[in-house]
Rosetta silent file (secondary structure, phi, psi, omega in degrees, C-alpha in Angstrom):
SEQUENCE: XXXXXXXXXXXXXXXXXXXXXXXXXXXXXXXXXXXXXXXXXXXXXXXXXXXXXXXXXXXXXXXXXXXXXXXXXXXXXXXXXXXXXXXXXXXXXXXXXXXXXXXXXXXXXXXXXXXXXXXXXXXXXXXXXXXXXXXXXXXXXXXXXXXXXXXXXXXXXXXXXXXXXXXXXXXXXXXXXXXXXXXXXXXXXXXXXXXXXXXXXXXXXXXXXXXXXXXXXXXXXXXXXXXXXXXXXXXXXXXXXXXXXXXXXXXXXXXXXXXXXXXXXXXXXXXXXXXXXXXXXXXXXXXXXXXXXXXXXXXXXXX
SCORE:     score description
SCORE:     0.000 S_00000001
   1 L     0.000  126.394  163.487  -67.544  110.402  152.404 S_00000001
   2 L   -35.107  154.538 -120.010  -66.618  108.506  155.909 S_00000001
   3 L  -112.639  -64.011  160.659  -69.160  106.899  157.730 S_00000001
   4 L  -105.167  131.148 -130.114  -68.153  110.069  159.960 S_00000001
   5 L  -125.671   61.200 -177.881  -69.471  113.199  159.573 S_00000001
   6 L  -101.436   61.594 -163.026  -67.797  115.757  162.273 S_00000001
   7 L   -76.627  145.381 -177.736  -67.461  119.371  161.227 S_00000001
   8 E  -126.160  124.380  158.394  -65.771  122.077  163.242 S_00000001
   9 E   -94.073  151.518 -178.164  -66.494  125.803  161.996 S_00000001
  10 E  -128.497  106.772 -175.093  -63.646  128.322  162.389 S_00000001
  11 E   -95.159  122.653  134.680  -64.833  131.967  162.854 S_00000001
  12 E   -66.314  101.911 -179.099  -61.517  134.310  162.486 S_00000001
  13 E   -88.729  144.975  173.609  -62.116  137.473  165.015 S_00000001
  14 L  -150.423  115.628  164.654  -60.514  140.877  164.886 S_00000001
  15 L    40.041   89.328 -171.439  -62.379  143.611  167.250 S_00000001
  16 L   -99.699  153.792  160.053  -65.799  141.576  165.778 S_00000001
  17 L   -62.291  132.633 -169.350  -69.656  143.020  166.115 S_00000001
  18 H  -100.343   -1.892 -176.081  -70.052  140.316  168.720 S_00000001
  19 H   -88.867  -17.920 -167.814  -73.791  140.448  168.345 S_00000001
  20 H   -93.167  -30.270 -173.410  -73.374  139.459  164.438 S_00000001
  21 H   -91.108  -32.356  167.418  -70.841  137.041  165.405 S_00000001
  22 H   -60.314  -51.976  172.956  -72.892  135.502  168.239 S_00000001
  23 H   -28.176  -67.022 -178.353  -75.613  134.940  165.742 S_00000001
  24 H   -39.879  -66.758 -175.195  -73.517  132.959  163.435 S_00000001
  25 H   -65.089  -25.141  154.211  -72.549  130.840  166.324 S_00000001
  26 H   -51.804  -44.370 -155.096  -75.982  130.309  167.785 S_00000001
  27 H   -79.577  -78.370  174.412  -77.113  129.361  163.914 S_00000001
  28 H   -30.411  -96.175 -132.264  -73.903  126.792  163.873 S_00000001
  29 H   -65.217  -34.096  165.726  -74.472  125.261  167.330 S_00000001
  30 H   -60.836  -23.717  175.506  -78.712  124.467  166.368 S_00000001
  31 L   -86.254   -1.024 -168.767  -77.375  122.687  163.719 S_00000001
  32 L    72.791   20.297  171.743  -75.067  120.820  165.855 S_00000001
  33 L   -88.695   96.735  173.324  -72.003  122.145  164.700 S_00000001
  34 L   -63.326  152.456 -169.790  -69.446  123.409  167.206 S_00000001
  35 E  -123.359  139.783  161.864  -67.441  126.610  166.778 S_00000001
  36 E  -109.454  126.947 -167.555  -64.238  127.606  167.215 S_00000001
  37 E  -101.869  129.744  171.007  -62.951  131.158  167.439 S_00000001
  38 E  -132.041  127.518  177.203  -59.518  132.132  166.987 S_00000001
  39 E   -91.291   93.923 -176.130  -59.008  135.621  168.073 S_00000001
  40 E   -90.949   84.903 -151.315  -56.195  137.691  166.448 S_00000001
  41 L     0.424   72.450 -163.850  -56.244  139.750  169.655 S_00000001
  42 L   -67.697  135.501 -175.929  -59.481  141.691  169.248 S_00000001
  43 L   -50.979  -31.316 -138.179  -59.914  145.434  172.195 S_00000001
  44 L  -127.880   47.107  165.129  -63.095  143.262  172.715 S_00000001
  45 H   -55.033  -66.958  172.209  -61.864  139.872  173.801 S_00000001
  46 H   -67.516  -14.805 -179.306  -63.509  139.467  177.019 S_00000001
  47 H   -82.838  -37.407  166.838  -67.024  140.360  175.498 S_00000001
  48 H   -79.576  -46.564  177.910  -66.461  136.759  173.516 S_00000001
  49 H   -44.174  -33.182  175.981  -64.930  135.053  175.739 S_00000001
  50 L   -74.955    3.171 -149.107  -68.413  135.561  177.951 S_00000001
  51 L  -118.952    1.011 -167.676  -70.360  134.695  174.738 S_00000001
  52 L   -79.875  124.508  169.406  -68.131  130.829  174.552 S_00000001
  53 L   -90.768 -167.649 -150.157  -70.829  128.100  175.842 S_00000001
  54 L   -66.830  -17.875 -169.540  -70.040  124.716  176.860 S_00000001
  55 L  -121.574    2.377  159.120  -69.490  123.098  172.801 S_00000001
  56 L  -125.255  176.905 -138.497  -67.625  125.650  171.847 S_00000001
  57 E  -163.154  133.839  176.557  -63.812  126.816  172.126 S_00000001
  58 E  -126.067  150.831  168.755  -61.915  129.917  171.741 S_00000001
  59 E  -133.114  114.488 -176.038  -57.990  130.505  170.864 S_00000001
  60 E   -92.512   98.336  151.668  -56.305  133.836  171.701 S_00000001
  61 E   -65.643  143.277 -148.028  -53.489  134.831  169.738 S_00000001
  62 L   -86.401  -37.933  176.336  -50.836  136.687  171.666 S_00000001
  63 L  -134.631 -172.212  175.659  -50.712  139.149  168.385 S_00000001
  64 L  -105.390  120.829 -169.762  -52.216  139.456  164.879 S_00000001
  65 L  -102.144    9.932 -173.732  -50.254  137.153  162.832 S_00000001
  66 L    97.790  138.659 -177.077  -52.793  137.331  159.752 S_00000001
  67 H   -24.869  -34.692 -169.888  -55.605  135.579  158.386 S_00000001
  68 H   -85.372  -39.547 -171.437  -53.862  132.587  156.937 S_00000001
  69 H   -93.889    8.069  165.287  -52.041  131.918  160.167 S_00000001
  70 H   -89.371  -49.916  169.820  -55.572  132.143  162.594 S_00000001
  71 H   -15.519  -66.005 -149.907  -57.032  129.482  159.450 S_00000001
  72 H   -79.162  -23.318  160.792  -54.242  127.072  159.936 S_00000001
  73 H   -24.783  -72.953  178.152  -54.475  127.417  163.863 S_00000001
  74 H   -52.722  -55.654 -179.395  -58.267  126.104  163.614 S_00000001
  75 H   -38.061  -58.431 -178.884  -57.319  123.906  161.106 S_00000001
  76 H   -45.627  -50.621 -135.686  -54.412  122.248  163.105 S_00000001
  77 H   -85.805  -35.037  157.728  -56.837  122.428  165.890 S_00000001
  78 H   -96.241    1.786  148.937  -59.607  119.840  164.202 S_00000001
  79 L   -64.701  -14.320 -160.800  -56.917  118.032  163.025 S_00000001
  80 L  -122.264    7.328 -160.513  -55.537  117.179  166.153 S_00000001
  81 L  -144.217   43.334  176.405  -58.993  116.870  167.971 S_00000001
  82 L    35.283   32.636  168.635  -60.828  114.108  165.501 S_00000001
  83 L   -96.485  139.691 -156.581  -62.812  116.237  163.695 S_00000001
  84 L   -82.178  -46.916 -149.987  -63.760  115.000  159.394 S_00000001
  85 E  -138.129  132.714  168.873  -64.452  118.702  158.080 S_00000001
  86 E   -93.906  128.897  147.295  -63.301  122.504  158.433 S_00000001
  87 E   -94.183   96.488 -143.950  -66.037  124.859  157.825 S_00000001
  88 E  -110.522  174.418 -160.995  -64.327  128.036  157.939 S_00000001
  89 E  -147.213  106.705  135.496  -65.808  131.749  158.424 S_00000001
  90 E   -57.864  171.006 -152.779  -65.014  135.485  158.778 S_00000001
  91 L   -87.272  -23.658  173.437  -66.278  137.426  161.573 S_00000001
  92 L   -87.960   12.496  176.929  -68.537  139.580  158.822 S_00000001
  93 L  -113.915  135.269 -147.900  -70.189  136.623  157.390 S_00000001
  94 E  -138.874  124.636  179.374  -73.776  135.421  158.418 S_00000001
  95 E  -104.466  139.512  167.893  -75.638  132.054  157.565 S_00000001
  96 L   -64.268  165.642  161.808  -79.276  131.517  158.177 S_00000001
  97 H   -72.120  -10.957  173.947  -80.200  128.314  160.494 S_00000001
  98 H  -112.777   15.918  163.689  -82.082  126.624  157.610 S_00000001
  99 H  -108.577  -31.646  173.999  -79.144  127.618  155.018 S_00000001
 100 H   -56.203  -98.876 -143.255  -76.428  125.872  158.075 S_00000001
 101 L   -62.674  -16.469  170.340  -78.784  123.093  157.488 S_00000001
 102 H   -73.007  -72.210  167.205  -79.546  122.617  153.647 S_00000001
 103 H    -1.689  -58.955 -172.845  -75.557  123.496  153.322 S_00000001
 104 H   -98.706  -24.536  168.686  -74.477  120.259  154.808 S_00000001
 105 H   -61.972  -71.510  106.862  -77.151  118.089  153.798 S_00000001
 106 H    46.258  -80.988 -161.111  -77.000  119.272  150.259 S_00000001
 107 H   -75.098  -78.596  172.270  -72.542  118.465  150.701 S_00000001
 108 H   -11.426  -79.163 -179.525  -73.812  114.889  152.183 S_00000001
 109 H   -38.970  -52.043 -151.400  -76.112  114.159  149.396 S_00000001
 110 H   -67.183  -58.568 -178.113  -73.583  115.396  146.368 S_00000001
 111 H   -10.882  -56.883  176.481  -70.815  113.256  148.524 S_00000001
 112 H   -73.453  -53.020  161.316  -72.810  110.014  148.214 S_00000001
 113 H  -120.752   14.998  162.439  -73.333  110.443  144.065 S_00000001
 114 L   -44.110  160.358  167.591  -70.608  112.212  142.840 S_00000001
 115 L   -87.340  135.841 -168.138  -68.610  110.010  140.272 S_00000001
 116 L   -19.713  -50.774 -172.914  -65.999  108.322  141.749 S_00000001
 117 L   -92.926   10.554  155.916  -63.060  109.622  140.370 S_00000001
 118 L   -75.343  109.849  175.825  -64.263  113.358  141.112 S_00000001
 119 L  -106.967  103.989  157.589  -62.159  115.211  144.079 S_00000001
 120 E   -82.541  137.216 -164.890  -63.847  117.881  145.670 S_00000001
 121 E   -80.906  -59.118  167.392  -61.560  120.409  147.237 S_00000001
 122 E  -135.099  172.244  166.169  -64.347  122.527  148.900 S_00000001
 123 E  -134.550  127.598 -169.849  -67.673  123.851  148.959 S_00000001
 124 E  -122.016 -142.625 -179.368  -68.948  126.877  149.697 S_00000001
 125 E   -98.044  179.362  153.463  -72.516  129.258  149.442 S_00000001
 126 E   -85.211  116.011  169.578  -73.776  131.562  147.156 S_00000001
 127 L  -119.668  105.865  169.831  -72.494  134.841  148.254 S_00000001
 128 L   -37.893  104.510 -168.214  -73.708  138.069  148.212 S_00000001
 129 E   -76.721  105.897  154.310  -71.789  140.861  148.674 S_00000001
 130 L   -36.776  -58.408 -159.890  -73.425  143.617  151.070 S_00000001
 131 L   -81.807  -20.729  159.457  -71.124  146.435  150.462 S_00000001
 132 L  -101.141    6.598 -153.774  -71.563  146.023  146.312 S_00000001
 133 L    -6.831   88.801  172.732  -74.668  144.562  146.595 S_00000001
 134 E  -167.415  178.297 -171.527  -74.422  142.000  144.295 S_00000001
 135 L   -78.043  138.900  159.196  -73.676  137.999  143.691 S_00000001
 136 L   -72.873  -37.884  173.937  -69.595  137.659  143.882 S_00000001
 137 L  -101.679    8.811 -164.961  -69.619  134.675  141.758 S_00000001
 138 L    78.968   20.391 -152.965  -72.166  135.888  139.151 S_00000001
 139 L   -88.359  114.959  166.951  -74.162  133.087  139.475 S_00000001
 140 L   -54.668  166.042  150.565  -77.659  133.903  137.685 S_00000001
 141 L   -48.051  -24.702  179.460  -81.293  133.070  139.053 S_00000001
 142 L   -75.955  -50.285 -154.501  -81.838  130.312  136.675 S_00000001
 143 L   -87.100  131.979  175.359  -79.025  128.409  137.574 S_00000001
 144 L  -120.877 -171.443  160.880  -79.443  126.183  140.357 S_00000001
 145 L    78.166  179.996  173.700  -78.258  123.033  142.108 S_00000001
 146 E   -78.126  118.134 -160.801  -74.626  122.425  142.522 S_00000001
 147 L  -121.944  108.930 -176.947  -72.353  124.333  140.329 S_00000001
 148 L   -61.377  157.534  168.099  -68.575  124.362  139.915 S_00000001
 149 E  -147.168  162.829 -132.583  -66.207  126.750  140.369 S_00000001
 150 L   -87.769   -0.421 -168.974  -62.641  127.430  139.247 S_00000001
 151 L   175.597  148.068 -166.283  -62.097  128.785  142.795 S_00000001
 152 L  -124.875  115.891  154.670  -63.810  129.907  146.372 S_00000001
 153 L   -72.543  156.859 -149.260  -63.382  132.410  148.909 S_00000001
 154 L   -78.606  -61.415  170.049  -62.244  131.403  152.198 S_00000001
 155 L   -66.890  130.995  170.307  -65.797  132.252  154.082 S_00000001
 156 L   112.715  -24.805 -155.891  -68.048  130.135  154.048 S_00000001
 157 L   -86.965  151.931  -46.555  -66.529  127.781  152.375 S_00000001
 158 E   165.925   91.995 -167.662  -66.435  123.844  153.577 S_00000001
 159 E  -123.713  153.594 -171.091  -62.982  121.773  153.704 S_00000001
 160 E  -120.892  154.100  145.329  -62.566  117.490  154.475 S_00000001
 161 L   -62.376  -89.326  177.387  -59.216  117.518  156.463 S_00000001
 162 H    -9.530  -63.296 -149.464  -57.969  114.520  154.031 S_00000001
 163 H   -75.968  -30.025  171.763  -58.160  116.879  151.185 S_00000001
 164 H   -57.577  -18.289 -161.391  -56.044  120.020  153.709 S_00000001
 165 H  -101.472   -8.280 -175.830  -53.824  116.875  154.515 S_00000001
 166 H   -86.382  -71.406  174.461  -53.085  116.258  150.637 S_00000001
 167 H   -26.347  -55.349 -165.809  -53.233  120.104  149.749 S_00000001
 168 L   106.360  129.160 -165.216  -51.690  121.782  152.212 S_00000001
 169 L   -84.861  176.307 -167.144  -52.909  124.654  155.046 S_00000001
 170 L   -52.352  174.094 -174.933  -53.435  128.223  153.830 S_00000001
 171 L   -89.229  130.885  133.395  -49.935  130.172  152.467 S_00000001
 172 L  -113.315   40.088  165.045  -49.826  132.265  155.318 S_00000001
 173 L   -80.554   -5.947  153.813  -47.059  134.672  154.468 S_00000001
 174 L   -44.246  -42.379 -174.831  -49.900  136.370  152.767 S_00000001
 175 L    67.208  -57.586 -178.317  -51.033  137.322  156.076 S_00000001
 176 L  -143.866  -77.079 -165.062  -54.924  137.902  154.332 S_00000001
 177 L   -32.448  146.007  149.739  -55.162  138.993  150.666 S_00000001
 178 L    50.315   43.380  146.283  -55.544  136.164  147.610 S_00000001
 179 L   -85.135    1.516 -161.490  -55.149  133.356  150.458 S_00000001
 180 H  -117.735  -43.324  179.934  -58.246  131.684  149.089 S_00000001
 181 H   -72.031  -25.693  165.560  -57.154  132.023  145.382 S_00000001
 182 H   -52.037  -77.820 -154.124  -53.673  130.590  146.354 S_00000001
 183 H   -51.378  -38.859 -154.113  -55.068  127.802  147.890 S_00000001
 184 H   -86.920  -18.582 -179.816  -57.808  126.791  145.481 S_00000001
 185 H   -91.833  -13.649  165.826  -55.473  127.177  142.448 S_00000001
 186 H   -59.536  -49.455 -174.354  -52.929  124.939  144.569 S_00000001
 187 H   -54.224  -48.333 -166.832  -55.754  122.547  144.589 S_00000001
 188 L   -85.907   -9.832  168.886  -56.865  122.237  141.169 S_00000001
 189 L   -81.246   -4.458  163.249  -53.002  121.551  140.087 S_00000001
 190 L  -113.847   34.985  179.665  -53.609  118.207  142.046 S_00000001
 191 L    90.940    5.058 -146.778  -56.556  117.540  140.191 S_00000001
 192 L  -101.106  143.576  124.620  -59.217  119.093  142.929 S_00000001
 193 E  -105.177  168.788  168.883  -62.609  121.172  141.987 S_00000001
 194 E  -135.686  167.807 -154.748  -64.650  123.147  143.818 S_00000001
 195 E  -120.522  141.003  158.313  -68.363  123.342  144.052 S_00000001
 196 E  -119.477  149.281 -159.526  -70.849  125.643  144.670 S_00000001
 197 E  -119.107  115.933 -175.363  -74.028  125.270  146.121 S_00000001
 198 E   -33.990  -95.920 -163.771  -76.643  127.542  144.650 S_00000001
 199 E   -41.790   16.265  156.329  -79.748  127.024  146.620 S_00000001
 200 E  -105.197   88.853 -167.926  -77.925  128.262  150.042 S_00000001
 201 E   -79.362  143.642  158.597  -77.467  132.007  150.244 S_00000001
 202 E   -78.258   65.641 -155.406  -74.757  133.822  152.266 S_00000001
 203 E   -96.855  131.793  179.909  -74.192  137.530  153.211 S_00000001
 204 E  -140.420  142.967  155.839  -70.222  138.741  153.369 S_00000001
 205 L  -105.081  124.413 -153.832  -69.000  142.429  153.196 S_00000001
 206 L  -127.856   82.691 -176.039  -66.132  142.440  150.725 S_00000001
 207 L   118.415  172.101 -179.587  -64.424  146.090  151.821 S_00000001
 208 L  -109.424  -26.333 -148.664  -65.177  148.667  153.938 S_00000001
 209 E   177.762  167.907 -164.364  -67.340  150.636  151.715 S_00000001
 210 E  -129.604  145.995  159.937  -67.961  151.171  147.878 S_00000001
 211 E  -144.926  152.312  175.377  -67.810  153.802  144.808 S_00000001
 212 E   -73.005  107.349  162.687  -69.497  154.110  141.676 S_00000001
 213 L   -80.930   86.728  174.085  -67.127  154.399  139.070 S_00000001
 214 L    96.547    3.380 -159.752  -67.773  156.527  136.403 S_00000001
 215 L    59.025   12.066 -176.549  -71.925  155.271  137.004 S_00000001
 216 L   -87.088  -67.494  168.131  -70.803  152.243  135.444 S_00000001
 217 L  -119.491  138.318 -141.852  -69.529  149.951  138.174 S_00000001
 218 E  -104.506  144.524 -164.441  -69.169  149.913  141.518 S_00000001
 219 E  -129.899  157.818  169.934  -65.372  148.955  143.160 S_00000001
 220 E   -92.085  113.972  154.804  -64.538  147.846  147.157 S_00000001
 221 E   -99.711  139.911  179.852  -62.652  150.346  148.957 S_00000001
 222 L  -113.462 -178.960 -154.476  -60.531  148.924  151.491 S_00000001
 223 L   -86.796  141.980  164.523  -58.132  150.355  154.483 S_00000001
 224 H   -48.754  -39.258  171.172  -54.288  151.528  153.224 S_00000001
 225 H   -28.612  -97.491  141.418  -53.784  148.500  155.233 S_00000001
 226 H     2.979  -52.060 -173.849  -55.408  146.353  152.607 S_00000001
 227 H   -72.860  -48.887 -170.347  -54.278  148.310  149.641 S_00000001
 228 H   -53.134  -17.559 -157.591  -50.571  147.421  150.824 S_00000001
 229 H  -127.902  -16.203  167.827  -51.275  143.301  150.840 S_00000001
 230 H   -71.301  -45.837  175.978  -53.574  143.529  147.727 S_00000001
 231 H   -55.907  -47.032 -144.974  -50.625  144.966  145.992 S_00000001
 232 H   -98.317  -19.596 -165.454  -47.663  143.201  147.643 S_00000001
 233 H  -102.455  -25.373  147.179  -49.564  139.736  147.249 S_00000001
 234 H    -8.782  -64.211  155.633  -50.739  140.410  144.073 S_00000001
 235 H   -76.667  -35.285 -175.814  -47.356  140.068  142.589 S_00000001
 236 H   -51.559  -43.619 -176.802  -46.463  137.380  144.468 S_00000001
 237 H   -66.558  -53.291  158.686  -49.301  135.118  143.660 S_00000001
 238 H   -19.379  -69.141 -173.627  -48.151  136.444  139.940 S_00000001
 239 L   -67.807    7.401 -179.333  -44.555  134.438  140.514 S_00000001
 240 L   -99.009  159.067 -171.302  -46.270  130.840  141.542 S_00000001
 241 L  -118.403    2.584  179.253  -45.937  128.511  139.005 S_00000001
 242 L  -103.420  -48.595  176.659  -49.610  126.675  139.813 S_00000001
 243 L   -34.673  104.285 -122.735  -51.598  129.916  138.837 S_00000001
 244 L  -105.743  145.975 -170.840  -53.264  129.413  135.578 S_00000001
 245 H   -71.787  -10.889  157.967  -51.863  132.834  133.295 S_00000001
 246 H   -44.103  -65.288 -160.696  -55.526  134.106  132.445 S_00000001
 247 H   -41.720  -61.003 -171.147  -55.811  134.547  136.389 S_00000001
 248 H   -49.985  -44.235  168.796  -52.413  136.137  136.259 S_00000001
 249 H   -78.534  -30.531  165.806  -53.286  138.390  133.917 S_00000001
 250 H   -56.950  -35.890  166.117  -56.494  139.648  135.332 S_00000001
 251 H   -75.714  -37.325  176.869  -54.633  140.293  138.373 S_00000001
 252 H   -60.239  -45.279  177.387  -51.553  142.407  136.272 S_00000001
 253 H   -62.343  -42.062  127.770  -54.759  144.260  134.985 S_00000001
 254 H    13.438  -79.178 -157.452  -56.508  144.616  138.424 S_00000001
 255 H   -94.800   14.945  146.849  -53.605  146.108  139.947 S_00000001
 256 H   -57.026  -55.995 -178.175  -53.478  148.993  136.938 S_00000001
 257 H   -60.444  -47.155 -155.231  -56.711  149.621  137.019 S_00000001
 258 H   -67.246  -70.619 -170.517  -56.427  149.613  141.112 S_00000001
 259 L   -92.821    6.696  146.033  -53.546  152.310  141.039 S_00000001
 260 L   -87.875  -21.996 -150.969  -54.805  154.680  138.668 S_00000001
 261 L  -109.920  -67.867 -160.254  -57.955  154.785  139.782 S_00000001
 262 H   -78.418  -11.582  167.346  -58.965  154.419  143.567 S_00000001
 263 H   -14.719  -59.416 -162.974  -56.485  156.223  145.386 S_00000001
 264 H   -36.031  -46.322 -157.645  -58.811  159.305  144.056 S_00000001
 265 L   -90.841  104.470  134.155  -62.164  157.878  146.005 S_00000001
 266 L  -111.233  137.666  169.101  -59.506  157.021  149.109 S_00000001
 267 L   -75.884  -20.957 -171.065  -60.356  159.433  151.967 S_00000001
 268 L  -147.043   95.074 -158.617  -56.956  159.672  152.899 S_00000001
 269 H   -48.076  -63.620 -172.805  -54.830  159.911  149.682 S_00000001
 270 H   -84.961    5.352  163.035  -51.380  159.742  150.733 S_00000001
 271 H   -90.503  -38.128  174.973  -51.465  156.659  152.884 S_00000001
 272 H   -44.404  -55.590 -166.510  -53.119  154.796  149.921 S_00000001
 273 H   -57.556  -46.297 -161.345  -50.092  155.768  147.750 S_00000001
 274 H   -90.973  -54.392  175.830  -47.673  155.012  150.296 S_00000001
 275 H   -48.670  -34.443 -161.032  -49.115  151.462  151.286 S_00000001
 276 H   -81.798  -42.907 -159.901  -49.948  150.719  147.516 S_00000001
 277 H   -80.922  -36.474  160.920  -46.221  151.902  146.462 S_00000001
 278 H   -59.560  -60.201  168.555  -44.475  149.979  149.734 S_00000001
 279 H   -39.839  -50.709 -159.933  -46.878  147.015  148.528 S_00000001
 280 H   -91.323  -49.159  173.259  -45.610  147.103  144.789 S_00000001
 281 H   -50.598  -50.066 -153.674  -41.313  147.156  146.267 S_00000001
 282 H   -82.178   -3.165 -166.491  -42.137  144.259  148.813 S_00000001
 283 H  -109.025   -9.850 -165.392  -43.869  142.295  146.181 S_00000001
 284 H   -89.646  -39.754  176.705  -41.184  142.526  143.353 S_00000001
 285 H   -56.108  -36.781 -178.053  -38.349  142.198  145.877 S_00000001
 286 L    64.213   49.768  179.608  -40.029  139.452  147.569 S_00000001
 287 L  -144.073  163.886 -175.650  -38.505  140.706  151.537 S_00000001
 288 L  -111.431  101.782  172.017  -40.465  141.673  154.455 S_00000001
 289 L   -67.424  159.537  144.150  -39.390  145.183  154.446 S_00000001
 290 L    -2.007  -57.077 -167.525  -39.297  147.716  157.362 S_00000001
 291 L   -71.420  -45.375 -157.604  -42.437  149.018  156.298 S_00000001
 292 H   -79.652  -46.325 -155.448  -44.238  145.536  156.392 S_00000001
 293 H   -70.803  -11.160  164.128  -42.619  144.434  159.833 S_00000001
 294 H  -101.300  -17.066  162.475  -44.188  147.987  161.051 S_00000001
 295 H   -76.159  -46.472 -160.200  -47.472  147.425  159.749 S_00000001
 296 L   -85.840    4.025  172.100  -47.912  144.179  160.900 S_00000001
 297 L  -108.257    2.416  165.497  -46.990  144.790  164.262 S_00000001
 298 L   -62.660  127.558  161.872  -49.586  147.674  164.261 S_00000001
 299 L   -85.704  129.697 -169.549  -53.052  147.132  165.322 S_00000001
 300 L  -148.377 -177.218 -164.124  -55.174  147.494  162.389 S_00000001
 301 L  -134.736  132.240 -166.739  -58.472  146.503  161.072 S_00000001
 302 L   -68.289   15.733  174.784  -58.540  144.126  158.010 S_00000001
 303 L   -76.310    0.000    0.000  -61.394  146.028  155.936 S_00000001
């Protein structure tokens, strides 16, 4: 690792709890990290803008152009302003102030004895899902220390600008869905891992809201929104030629399971169907249909 050691976190906001989101950034900023907010034009704009002090920075997007393309904003934004590291964040994800700081020491430390010829792509937490309440990567209690993984979601997770300048910024014709799985499987085709670091815990809501299926297992229901870019991106990410074909198939399996099943617990049936079924044309066709150019000029809320 460089001598210097200048991290920018990147919160993405859309209509955010601003009290949950303040937190975060109070948590950053004791550690001495400054934050930057990119706003994909949130009802509740001026309530952050009163919350930006003096070390931190907000960016208003004139619309919501999607997840991937508020990312590569921030990104671009510590690229072009001498900052070493992206630390990047949704607006529903909340780090303790002594988890900030064992997080980067912890990424310091590994930095300093990894073996040479090891490239880490990122790093993130251990994260807990609220809305399933459970660990996301499976990661038992016994296992501790720094642990690899074949791939990271995008909060939370930890980026050197070298390795985004090798890599490459999020796809963001995703607009949100499997941008993190894109990236990280982009990564590991140049030879990249990623790491996880046990001993820090993490809370993310994955979803709006959850059902038991069947008492067995519990699934993330998300917004018709959602259902439309899990579907549509689904295949797409299918069609890359860097995606290793287990992955692929877990996702062909996924999005079976996905459209037999939850429609049923959907509160509102026939917009699932219609999003999921719009989702499944735009992804085979590979065009930004009608449909998507009227959702995405919609205000909606990414759960």
């Amino acid at each position: 690792m460089p001598e210097k050691f200048s991290p920018l976190a990147v919160i993405v906001t859309f209509n955010p709890d601003i009290n949950l989101t303040y937190k975060n950034v109070q948590n950053l900023n004791l550690n001495s990290v400054p934050v930057l907010i990119v706003d994909n034009r949130s009802k509740n704009v001026s309530a952050i803008r009163s919350k930006i002090k003096k070390q931190n920075f907000l960016i208003e997007n004139e619309s919501n152009l999607g997840l991937g393309f508020a990312l590569n904003r921030g990104i671009e934004y510590a690229q072009s302003n001498l900052y070493t590291h992206v630390w990047l964040f949704d607006q529903d994800s909340f780090l303790e102030t002594s988890a900030i700081r064992l997080f980067l020491q912890k990424i310091r430390e590994y930095e300093i004895q990894k073996f040479p010829n090891e490239k880490v792509a990122s790093y993130g937490p251990n994260i807990f899902d609220t809305i399933k309440n459970r660990n996301i990567y499976g990661i038992l209690k016994d296992e501790t220390g720094i642990l690899n993984a074949k791939f990271l979601i995008t909060s939370g997770s930890f980026y050197s600008l070298e390795v985004l300048k090798e890599v490459g910024l999020m796809y963001q014709d995703f607009f949100i869905d499997y941008l993190d799985y894109e990236w990280c499987f982009r990564a590991n085709d140049k030879g990249y891992v990623h790491k996880i670091i046990s001993d820090v815990k993490m809370k993310h809501s994955i979803g709006s809201d959850s059902r038991s299926i069947f008492g067995i297992f519990k699934v993330a229901i998300h917004s018709p929104f959602r259902w439309y870019f899990l579907f549509r991106n689904g295949i797409y990410i299918c069609k890359m030629p860097h995606i290793p074909f287990r992955f692929k198939l877990e996702v062909v399996l996924k999005t079976i399971f996905r459209f037999l099943i939850l429609p049923i617990f959907s509160d509102s049936k026939y917009q699932t169907y219609l999003h999921i079924l719009c989702g499944i044309c735009d992804g085979i066709t590979g065009r930004k249909s009608s449909f998507y150019k009227h959702l995405v000029g919609e205000t909606f809320s990414t759960t």
